[in-house]
Phi, psi and omega in degrees: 000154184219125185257172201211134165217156149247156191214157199217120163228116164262125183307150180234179185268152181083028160092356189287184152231153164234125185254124182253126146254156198253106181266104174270148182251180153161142207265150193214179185241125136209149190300347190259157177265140159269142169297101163269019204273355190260333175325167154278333156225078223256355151246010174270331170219127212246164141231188180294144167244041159213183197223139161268353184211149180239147179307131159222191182208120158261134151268152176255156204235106359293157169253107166264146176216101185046211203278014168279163157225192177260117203311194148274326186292308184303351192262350183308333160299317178303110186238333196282044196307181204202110162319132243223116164266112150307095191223042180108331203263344187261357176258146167199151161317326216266320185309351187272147186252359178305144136320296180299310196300308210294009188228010175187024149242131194266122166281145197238166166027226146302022193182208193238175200197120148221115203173168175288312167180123222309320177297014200200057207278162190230182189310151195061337155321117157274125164206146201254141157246187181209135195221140205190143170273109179327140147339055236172188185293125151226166143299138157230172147223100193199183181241155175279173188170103187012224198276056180194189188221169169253202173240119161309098189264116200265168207277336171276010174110346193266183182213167208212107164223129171230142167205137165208188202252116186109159154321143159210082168348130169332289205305298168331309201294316183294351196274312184284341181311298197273359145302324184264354167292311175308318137343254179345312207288296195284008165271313167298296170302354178282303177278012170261345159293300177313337175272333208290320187270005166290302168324305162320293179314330195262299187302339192267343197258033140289326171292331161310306213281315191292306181295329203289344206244010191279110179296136197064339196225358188312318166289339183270343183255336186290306177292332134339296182295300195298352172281291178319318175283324157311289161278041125275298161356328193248336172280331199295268196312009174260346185271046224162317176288295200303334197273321177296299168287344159308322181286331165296318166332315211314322186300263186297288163239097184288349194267357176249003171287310176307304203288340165264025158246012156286341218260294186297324172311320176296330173280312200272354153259343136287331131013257184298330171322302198293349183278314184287328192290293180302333170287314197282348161313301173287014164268309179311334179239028156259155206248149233280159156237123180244133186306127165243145190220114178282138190256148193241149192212118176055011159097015140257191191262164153199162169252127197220130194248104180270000000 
């Protein structure tokens, strides 16, 4: 069993919140055992509390590539696995030396089955594949050290071990290296936005909470601020994130450096636009004040508004 919960939070009156949450089950295949004893309801849904076989991985020791072999960070590399085709002679029952397994396992596919039946599986089923790297053509980039490689130290201090699966060009290996480095970059840099506006928010939302306690209309002004804080809040950080990877650029490209803090500029004089545009919005529909200057007529007084 796999539990799924949602959570729902809603304002109460005088600034409070009240949070409902939801427990859902549903049975899933995983390589891990889950604890249902952490459940919420741990006693209507038990899962096993052992595994009798765990995922393993074997290398073969040596990895030859021609008369060379391979190092462990390369082999450490190696990712590109192939479903084991079944075709009678290398999966078999009789080939298991467990016992038990060999008495209450079935082949099912590329692999074995324990369980009552596999079309209709329950808590506690096992099913095992085999999975294997082919033979075949690779790539590299790394230095020699005698008949085995290393990692390439490159002239700014860094190092270069690439290996991939197939014909590959230098300039290819490298196009893909630094694709999947950018990735990477740009993922970090994604949660480091995201904590920055996690981080805003928790500063703005005492002030959400202080309107929230305003009696009758308090939930209606609290939300408000909080949408209105919500997009500053998300510009403040993107305008911080973006000023923050200009600055590590700064080094290396300083002309893409200029241009996101050209960037940053462009939020924050729009900003300021939408701030002035709306205070003077509100100047506009206030109504004038005019100076009176009283006239006198036939010996009494009157006032004429001119």
């Amino acid at each position: 069993w796999e539990e799924n919960k949602s959570t729902h939070t809603t304002k109460t009156e005088g600034g409070g919140t009240r949070t409902e949450t939801t427990y859902s089950y549903g049975q899933t295949w995983s390589e891990h055992l889950i604890n249902s004893g952490s459940f919420d309801d741990s006693s209507s849904y038990q899962n096993p509390s052992s595994m009798p076989y765990s995922s393993q991985e074997f290398a073969a020791d040596p990895i030859a590539l021609g008369s060379y072999t391979l190092s462990n960070d390369l082999v450490n590399k190696i990712n590109w696995y192939s479903d084991l085709n079944n075709d009678g002679s290398l999966i078999s029952v009789d080939n298991i030396s467990d016992e038990y397994a060999r008495q209450n396992m079935v082949i099912y596919g590329n692999g074995f089955y324990m369980g009552d039946n596999p079309g209709y599986p329950g808590i506690g089923d096992m099913k095992i594949k085999f999975q294997y790297v082919p033979e075949g053509t690779v790539s590299l980039i790394a230095a020699q050290t005698g008949s085995t490689f290393s990692s390439y130290a490159t002239k700014r201090g860094g190092s270069l071990l690439l290996l991939r699966s197939g014909y590959h060009s230098a300039d290819n290996l490298f196009t893909l290296a630094e694709r999947d480095n950018a990735v990477v970059t740009w993922l970090v840099r994604l949660v480091g936005f995201i904590m920055m506006y996690i981080g805003l928010n928790m500063v703005s939302q005492p002030l959400e909470v202080v309107l929230d306690r305003i009696p009758f209309v308090g939930r209606f002004v609290g939300d408000l601020m909080g949408g209105a804080t919500t997009i500053v809040n998300c510009i403040v950080a993107a305008a911080l994130s973006i000023s923050t990877i200009a600055l590590a650029w700064f080094v290396y490209r300083p002309l893409l450096t200029f241009s996101l803090l050209g960037i940053v500029g462009g939020l924050v004089y729009l900003m300021k636009r939408k701030v002035e545009s709306k205070r003077y919005g509100e100047a506009d529909h206030e109504v004038p004040l005019v100076d009176t200057t009283p006239i006198y007529k036939d010996g009494h007084s009157g006032v004429d508004f001119v």
